[in-house]
N, C-alpha and C positions, 0 to 999 in steps of 0.2 A: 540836672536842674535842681536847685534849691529849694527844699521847700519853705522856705523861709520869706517874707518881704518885708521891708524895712520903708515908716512915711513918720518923717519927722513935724510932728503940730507943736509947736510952741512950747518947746524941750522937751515935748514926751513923744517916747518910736515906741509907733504900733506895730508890736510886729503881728503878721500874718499867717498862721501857719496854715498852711495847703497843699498835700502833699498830689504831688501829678502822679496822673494816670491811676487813682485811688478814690473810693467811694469816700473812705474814712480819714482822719490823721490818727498815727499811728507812731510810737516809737519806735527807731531802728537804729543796724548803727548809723547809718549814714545822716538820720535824722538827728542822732545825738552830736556829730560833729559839725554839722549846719548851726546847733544851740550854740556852744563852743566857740564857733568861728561870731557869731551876734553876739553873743556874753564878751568877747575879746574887743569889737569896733566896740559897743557901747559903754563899755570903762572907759575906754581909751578917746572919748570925745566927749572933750567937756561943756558942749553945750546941750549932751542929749543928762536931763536930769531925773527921768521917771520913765518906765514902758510900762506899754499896753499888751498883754498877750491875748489875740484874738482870731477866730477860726476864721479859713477861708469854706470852711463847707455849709451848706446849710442847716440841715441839722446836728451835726456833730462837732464839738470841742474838740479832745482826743477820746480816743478810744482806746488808749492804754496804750500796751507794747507786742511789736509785731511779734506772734505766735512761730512761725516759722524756726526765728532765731532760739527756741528753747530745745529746738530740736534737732540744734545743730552742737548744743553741747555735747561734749566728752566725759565729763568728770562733773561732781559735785563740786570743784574749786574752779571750775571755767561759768559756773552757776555764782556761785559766790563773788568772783570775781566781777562778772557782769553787775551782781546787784551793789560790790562796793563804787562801782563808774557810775552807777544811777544815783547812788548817794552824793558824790563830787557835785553832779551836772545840779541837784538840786540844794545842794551848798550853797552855789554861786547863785543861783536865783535868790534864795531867800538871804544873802548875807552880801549880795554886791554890793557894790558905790550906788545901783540904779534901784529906786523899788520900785516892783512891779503890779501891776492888777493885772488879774486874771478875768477877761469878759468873757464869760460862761453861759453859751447857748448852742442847745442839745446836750446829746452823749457826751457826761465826763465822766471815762471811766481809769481804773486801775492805775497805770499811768500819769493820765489824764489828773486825775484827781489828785496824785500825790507832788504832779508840776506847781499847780493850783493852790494846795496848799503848804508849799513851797513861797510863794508870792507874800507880797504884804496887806494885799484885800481883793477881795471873792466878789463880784457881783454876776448874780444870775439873770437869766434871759426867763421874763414870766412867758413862760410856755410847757404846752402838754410835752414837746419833746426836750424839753432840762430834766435829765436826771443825771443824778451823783452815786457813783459805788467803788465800791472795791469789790469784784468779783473774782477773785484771787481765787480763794479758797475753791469757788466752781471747779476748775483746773489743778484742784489738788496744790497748789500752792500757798502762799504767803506773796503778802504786798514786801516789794522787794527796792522800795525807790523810797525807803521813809515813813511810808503808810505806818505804821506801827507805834512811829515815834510820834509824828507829828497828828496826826489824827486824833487820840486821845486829850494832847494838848489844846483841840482848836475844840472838840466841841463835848470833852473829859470822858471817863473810863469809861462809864455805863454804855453810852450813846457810840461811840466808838466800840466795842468790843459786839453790841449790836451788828454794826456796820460789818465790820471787819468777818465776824464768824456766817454772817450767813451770806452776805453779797448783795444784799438788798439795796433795791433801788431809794434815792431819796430825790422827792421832787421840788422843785425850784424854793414852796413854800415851806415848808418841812426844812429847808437848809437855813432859811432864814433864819425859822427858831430857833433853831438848835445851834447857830455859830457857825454851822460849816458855811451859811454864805454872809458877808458884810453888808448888801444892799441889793436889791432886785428889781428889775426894769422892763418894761417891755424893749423887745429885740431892736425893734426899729432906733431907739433909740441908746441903746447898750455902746456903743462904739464913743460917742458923745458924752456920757455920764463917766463910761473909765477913762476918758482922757482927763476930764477935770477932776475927777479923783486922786488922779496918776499927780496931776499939779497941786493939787491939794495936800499931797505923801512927800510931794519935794518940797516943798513951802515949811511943814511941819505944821500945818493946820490940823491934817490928821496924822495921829502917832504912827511913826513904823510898827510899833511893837507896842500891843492893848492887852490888859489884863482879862482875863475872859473872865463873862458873867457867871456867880453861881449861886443857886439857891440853898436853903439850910442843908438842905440832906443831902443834896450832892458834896456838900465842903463838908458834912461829917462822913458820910462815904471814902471819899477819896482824896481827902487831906492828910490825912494819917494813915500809918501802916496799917493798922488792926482794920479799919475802915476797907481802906483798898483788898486784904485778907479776905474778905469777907464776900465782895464781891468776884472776885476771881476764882474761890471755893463754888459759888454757887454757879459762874460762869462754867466752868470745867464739869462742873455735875449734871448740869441741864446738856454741856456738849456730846459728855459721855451719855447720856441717855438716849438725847436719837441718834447719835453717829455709831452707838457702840463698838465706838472704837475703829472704824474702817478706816477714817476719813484722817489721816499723821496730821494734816497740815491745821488744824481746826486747836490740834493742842500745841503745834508749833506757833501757832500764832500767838495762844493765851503766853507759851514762853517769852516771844518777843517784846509784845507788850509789858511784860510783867517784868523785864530789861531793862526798859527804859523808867522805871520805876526805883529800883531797887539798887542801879549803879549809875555810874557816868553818862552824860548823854553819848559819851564817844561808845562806852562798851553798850546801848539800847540799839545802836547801828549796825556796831559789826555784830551783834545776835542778829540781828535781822538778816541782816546778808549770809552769815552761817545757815542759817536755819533755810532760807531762801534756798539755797546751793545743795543742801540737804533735802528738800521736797521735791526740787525738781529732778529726781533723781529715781523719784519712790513707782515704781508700778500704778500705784492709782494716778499720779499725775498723769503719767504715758497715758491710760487706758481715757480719763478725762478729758485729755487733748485729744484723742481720738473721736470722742465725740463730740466736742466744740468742731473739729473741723467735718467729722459725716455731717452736721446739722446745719453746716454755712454752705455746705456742698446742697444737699437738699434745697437750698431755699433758692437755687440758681435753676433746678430740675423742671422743669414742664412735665415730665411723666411719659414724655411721649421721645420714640427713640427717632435719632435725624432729626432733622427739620420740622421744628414744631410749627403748627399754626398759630396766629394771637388768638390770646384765650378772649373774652367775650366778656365785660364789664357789668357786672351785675348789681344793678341797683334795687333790686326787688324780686322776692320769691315767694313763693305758694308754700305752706307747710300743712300736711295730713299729717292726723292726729295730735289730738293737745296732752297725752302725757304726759310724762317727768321727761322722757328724752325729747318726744316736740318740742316741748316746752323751752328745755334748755337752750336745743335750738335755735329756737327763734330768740329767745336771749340775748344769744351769744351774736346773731345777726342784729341786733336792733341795736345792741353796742358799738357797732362799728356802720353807724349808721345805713343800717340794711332797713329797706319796708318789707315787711312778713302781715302776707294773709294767709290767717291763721284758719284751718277749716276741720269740724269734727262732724258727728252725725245729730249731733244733741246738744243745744243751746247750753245746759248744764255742764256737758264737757267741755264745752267753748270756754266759759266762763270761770272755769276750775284752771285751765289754762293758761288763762289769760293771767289769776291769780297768782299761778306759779312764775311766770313773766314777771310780772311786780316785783314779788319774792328777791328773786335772783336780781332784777337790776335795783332796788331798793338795798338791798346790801351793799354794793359798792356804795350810795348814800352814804348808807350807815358807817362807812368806813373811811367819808371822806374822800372817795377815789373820782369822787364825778362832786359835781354841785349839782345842786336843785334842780336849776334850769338845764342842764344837760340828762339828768334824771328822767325828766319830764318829757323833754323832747324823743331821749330813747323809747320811753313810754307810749309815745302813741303814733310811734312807727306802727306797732305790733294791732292788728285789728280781728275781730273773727266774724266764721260763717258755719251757717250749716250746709250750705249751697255752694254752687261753685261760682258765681256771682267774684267778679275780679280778677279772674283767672286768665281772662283773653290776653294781657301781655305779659304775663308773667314769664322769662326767659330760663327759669330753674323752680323745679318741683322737689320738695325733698318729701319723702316717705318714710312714716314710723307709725304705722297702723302696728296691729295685733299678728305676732310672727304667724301667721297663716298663709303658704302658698295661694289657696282660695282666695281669702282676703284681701290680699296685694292683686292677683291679676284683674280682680271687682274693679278698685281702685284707679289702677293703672288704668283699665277700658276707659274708666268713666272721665278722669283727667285728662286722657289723649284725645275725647272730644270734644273739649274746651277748649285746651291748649292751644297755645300758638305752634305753627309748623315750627322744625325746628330747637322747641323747647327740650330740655334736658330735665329728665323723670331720672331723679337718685332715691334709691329705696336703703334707709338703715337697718335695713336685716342687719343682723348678728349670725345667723344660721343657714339662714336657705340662700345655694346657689343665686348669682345674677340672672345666669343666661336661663333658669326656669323660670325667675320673672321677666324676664325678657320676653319669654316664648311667646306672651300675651299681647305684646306691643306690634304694635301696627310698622313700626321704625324701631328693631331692636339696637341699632346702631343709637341713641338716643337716652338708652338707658344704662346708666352705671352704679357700680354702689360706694355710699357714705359710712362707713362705717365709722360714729361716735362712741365713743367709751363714758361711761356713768363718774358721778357728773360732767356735765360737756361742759361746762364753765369752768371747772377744774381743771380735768383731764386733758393733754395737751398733744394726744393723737389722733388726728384721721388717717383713720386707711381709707383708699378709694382702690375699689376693688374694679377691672374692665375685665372684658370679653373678648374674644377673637373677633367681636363685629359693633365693638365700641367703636363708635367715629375719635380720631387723633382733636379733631375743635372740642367735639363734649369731655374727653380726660384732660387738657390743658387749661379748657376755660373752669372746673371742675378744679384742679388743683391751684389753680388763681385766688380761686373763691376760698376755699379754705383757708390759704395763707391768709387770704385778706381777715377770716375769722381768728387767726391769731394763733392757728393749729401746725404744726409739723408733721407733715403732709408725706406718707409713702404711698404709693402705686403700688399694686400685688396684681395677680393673675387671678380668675376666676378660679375658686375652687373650694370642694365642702371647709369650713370653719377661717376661709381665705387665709391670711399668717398664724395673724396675735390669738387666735380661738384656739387653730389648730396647733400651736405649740401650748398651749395653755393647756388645753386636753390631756396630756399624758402626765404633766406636774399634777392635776387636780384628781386624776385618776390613782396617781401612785402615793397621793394623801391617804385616799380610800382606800386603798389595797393595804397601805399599812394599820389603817381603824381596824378590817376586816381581821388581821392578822393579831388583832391586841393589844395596838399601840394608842398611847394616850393623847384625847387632844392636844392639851399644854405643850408636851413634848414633840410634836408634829409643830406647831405652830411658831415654838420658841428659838426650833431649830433652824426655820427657816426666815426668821428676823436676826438670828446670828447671821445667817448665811447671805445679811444685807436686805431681804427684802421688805418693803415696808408694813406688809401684815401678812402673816402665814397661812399659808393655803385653807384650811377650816374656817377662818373669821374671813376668807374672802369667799367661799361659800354661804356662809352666813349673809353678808353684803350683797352678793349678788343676788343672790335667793335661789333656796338649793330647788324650785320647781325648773328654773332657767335655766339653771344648772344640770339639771334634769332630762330638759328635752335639748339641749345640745349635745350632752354625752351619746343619748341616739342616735342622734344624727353623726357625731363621728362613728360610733360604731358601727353601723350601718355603711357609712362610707369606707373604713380601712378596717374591720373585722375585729379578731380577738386582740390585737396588736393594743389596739384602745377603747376596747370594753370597757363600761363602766365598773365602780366595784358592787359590792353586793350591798355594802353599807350607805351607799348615796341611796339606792331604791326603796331600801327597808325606812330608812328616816325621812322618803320622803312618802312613802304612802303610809309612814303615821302620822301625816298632816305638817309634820314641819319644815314652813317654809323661809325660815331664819328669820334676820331683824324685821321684815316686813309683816311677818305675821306673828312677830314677840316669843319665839320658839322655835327654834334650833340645834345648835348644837351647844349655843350659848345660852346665858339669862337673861332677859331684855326686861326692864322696867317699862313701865307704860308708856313713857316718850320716847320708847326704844333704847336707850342707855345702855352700850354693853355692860355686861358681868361679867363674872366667871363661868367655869364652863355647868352646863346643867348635866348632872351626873346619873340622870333619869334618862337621857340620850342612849346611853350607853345596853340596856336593857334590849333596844331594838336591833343591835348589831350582831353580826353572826358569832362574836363571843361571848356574848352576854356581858356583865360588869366587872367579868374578869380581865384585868390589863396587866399586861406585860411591858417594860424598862425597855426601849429602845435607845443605843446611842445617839448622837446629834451627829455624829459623820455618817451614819450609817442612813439616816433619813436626808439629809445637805445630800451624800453623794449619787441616791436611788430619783430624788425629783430633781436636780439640779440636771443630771447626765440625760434622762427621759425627757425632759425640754431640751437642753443643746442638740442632743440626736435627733430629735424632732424636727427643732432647724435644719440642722444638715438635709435633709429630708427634702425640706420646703426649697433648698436652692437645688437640690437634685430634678426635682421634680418641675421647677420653673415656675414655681410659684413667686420666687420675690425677684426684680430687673439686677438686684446686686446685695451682696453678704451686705453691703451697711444697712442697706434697708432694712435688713432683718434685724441688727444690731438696734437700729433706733427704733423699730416699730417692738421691739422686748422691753427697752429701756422707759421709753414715753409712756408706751401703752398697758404692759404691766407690772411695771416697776423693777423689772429687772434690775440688780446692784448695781448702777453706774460705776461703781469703782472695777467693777470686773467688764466694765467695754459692753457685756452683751456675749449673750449666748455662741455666737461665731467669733468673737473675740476671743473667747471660753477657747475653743479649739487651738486656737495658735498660742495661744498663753501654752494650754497642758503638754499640745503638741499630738497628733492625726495617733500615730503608734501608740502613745500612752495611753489615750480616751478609747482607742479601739482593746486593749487591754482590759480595763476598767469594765468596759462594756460586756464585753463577751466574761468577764467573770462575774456580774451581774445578771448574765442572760441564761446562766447556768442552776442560778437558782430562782430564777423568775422565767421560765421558760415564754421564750416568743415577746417578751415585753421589752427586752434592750437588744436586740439583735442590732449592731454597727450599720448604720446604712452604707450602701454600695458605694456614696461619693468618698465617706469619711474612710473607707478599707483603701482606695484608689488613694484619696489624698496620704494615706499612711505609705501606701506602699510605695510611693515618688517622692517621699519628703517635701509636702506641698503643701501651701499654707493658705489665708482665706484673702490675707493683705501683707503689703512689700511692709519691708522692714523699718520702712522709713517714719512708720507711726500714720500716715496720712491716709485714708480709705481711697481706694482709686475707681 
C-alpha cells in the first residue's frame, strides 16, 4: 500500500502522506520510492501546477527517518550513501517544475523538517502539538537529508546551529519569527490556506525564491568570513564545554555546516553525507539508538507481566506533604491538567507549598512555554488543607511526608480512612522499603512506591517500586499516570535503595573511600565529568545534602553489610554540621543564595587525613566508581530487582545521569565484555578487599560468553 495519496483542486495535488499500520510518518526506503514514483506523475502532467504536502495523521507531519534502517548499515559508505539518496529525493522537491508547500501540523522532525524545508513555503498548524527539530544529534548523528545546508539558509547561522547542535524543539510561533515557518494557521483551516498558497507560488504572486530577512548584526555576523569565524569559534567552544568532547557528531555538524559556507553548495552536501556515513558508524550513535529504542519500548510497557489490566484514568489526586518534592509534584500534575489537593499539618506549610507551586509553574510563564491564561488555570487546579476535607474521591494518594517509617504508617492509617475503597496510597520514600509501609495498610495490595528524583520538573525518572502483593490495576493505572506526568517510567521490585539509590550507593561510597584515602575533591569530581557525567559525585553530595546522604548510606549498610559501608569521611563531615548547599557548607563554598564555589579547603581538616592530599589519576578514580556501579547493576538483575537489563540502563541514564554515550551501566558490560570487567574487577577487589568482588551473574555471564542484549543493537 502507498503511502502516498494524490486529490487534484484546481492544479494544485495534495498530496497526503499516511503511512499504514503506523502511528507516525516516517521515512523509509519504500517511502522514498512512493516520493519518486509522485515527483515523476507530477512533472509529467501538465495541468498539476503546484502541491500541497500534507499529513494524514493527526498529530504528526513526519517524524523523520525510520531508525530501523540505520542499523541495517554495513559500512560508513552504505551511510553515506543513503544520505546522498536523501539529498536527490530532496533536490527534486525544492527544484522541480512543481512548487510545493509544506502544511505543517504536529511532529516535524529530522527528516520531516529537512522535506519541509526542501519546499518553496512552510506553513504551520497553530497548535500545542507543532513542533520543528532536528534531533539528529540525540542519536549521535548529523541531519543527513540537507539539514545542514538548507537550515542555516532559511532562518541563518546563529539560529540554525542552535537548532541543529542541541535538537530542540521550536514551536509553531518561534518558527514564524525566526523564518523557519512562512505563515501559520489554525489546523482546521491549514489544508485550505496551502492550497491557495500553492496557486499563489504557480501564478508568481508569491516568489519561489525570497531573500530572507536580516537584522544589523545578523548580516554583520554572517555576511562575511571574519563575521561567520567568529561565530563558529564560539559555537565549538561552548560545544566543547558541556560535551567535552563525547559527543563526534556535535563537531561534525559545526564541520558540515561550516561546508556549506566556505565551498560549493555541491561540496556543503557531499560534507554532509560524508560526515553523516561517518557518525553513524561511531559507538556513541549505536549506544544512543539503543536508548531511543529502550525508551519507545517503555512507553508501550504497563509494568505489569501478561495481560495487563486498563490502567484507571486519573483526573485528580491528594498529595501529603508540601515540601520541595510535594510540591514539585503537584506541579508537575497541575501541568497536565491534574486537580491536586494539597494537604500539610500547618496552614503555614500549606501556604509555603502552594508558593513553591506558583514558582515552578510561573517559570514556564516566564519562559513563554504556557500563556497567561493557561498559567492561571494550572494554578488553581492546585488547592490545600490541613485536614483531610476532599479526600473522599480522590482515586490516587501520593506520599512525601518526612522519611520516617513511623511517620508514613501515621499517615497511611489516617488517609485509608478517608479514602475511597480502592484508592491507590504511593509513598515517595527514597529509602525505606514498600512492603514495611505497606505492613500498615488495611489493603497492602493498594500501596506502591513513586519514586521522584529532585527537581521533579526537571528530572525525567519515575521509578515505581511493587510488592509481591501490589495489585496488576494499582502498577498499570500507576504507570499510566506517570507517563501522563511526562516521566519515563521503570518498574523495579521492592527492595532496600530499590535500583537508582542502590547502584548509586557504591559510586557515592567509593568517592568517600577515596576522600578517606587522600584524594582531592577537584580530582574526584573532574574525573568523573570526563567520564561523561554531569556533576561528579562530591558536588552531587553537596546537592543532595550529605544529612540524606547520610541516612541512606545506613540503610544500605545495614541492608548488604561492609560490601557498602559508608566511608569514614561522609560521617566525620556530617557530624560537623555540614550539610552542603542547603545549609551553605559542605564540601564546597556557597555564597548566600547558594551559588556554588570552589571547594572549601577547611573541609578537608575533618577527614581521616587531615589537609594532607595525595594526586590520584583520573582512570584510576573513572575505573574504581564507574565498575562499583556497573557491578552493582549486575547485582540488581541477579537479584530480580529490575523485570529487564533496559530498565536498568534507562533508569542509570534518566535517573542519574549516567553517560548516554556509553548506553548505561549494563550496556557497560557487553561494550568491555563479562571476562574483561570480571578481570578488572577481581584486580581491584585485591586491593579494596570485599568492595569489588564480580557478582555471581557477571562470573556465569563470563564463563558462557553471554551478553546482556542481541547484537542487533535493539534491547529485547
Amino acid at each position: 500500500m502507498s503511502a502516498l495519496s494524490i486529490a487534484i483542486d484546481n492544479g494544485v495535488a495534495v498530496v497526503t502522506f499516511d503511512l499504514p499500520g503506523e502511528p507516525v510518518n516516517k521515512f523509509s526506503k519504500a517511502v522514498i520510492a512512493d516520493f519518486v514514483a509522485v515527483f515523476d506523475r507530477l512533472e509529467r502532467d501538465p495541468a498539476v501546477q503546484a502541491a500541497v504536502l500534507i499529513s494524514g495523521k493527526p498529530d504528526t507531519f513526519i517524524a523523520g527517518a525510520d531508525i530501523d534502517q540505520f542499523l541495517e548499515f554495513t559500512s560508513a559508505a552504505d551511510a553515506t550513501r543513503e544520505s546522498a539518496e536523501g539529498h536527490a529525493l530532496m533536490n527534486r522537491l525544492e527544484h522541480g517544475r512543481v512548487p510545493w508547500v509544506a502544511a505543517i501540523n504536529g511532529a516535524c522532525l529530522g527528516g520531516g523538517l529537512e522535506a519541509s524545508l526542501a519546499c518553496a513555503y512552510r506553513i504551520v498548524g497553530d497548535s500545542p502539538k507543532t513542533v520543528l527539530a532536528l534531533p539528529e544529534v540525540q542519536l549521535g548523528l548529523i541531519p543527513g537529508a540537507g539539514g545542514t545546508q538548507r537550515l542555516p539558509r532559511t532562518v541563518g547561522l546563529q539560529v540554525a546551529l542552535d537548532m541543529i547542535l542541541t535538537g530542540k524543539n521550536v514551536r509553531a510561533k518561534k518558527a514564524l519569527q525566526t523564518g523557519l515557518a512562512d505563515e501559520m494557521a489554525h489546523p482546521s483551516i491549514l489544508r485550505d490556506v496551502a492550497i491557495r498558497r500553492a496557486m499563489e507560488l504557480a501564478s508568481g504572486k508569491i516568489p519561489r525564491h525570497r531573500t530572507r530577512k536580516q537584522d544589523a548584526k545578523g548580516a554583520l555576523l554572517e555576511g562575511n568570513p571574519v563575521g561567520r569565524a567568529v561565530v563558529f569559534r564560539q559555537a565549538r567552544e561552548m560545544t566543547m564545554k558541556k560535551s567535552r568532547g563525547h559527543y563526534p557528531a556535535l563537531l561534525a555538524a559545526l564541520e558540515a555546516v561550516a561546508a556549506g559556507y566556505s565551498g560549493s553548495v555541491a561540496d556543503g552536501f557531499a560534507t554532509e553525507a560524508r560526515l553523516f556515513g561517518e557518525m553513524a558508524f561511531t559507538p556513541v550513535s549505536r549506544q544512543l539508538i539503543f536508548l531511543f529504542y529502550a525508551t519507545t519500548a517503555l512507553k508501550k510497557d504497563s509494568g505489569v507481566s501478561g495481560d495487563a489490566p486498563s490502567p484507571a484514568l486519573i483526573g485528580k489526586i491528594a498529595m501529603l506533604g508540601t515540601g520541595f518534592m510535594g510540591a514539585g509534584i503537584a506541579a508537575v500534575s497541575a501541568m497536565q491538567g491534574v486537580t491536586v489537593r494539597f494537604k500539610d499539618t500547618k496552614l503555614a506549610a500549606v501556604a509555603k507549598g502552594l508558593t513553591a507551586v506558583r514558582d515552578v509553574l510561573h517559570d514556564r510563564l516566564r519562559k513563554k512555554q504556557v500563556t497567561r491564561q493557561q498559567f492561571e488555570d494550572q494554578l488553581s487546579l492546585v488547592s490545600g488543607t490541613v485536614d483531610y476535607a476532599g479526600f473522599g474521591n480522590v482515586p490516587l494518594l501520593i506520599e512525601a511526608v518526612f522519611e520516617d517509617l513511623a511517620v508514613k504508617h501515621a499517615v497511611l492509617k489516617e488517609a485509608e480512612a478517608v479514602l475511597p475503597r480502592g484508592a491507590i496510597f504511593a509513598t515517595n520514600t527514597s529509602t525505606i522499603p514498600i512492603h514495611q509501609i505497606a505492613a500498615a495498610s488495611r489493603d497492602p495490595s493498594r500501596v506502591i512506591g513513586m519514586h521522584f528524583f529532585s527537581p521533579v520538573h526537571k528530572m525525567p525518572l519515575l521509578e515505581v517500586i511493587v510488592t509481591p502483593r501490589t495489585a496488576p490495576d494499582a502498577v498499570a493505572t500507576t504507570v499510566a499516570f506517570g507517563r501522563r506526568l511526562g516521566k519515563t517510567v521503570i518498574v523495579v521490585n521492592d527492595a532496600p535503595g530499590f535500583y537508582v539509590n542502590r547502584i548509586l550507593a557504591p559510586y557515592i561510597n567509593e568517592a568517600g573511600k577515596l576522600l578517606d584515602e587522600g584524594a582531592r575533591i577537584e580530582d574526584i569530581d573532574r574525573a568523573m565529568l570526563d567520564y561523561g557525567f554531569p556533576v561528579g559525585p562530591v558536588t552531587l553530595l553537596d546537592e543532595v545534602g550529605i544529612d540524606i546522604a547520610g541516612k541512606s548510606g545506613a540503610i544500605m549498610a545495614a541492608a548488604f553489610g561492609d560490601r557498602l559501608q559508608p566511608s569514614a569521611t561522609l560521617g566525620k563531615v556530617l557530624a560537623a554540621g555540614r550539610l552542603g548547599r542547603k545549609g551553605k557548607k559542605g564540601f564546597y563554598l556557597y555564597d548566600e543564595k547558594g551559588k556554588k564555589g570552589g571547594v572549601d579547603e577547611s573541609v578537608y581538616a575533618v577527614m581521616p587525613t587531615g589537609s594532607t592530599r595525595a594526586a590520584v589519576s583520573a582512570s584510576e578514580i573513572q575505573e574504581r566508581l564507574s565498575l562499583a556501579m556497573v557491578n552493582e547493576a549486575v547485582r540488581c538483575v541477579e537479584d530480580g530487582i529490575l523485570r529487564a537489563p533496559r530498565d536498568g540502563d534507562i533508569g542509570a541514564v534518566f535517573g542519574i545521569g549516567f553517560p548516554p554515550f556509553r548506553g548505561g551501566p549494563l550496556r557497560v558490560v557487553d561494550t568491555i565484555g563479562a571476562a574483561e570487567l570480571v578481570r578488572r574487577l577481581e584486580a581491584l577487589n585485591a586491593k579494596h578487599p570485599g568492595r569489588f568482588e564480580a557478582a555471581k551473574l557477571l562470573r556465569e555471564m563470563a564463563a558462557g560468553g553471554k551478553t546482556f542484549y542481541p547484537a542487533t543493537g535493539k534491547p529485547v
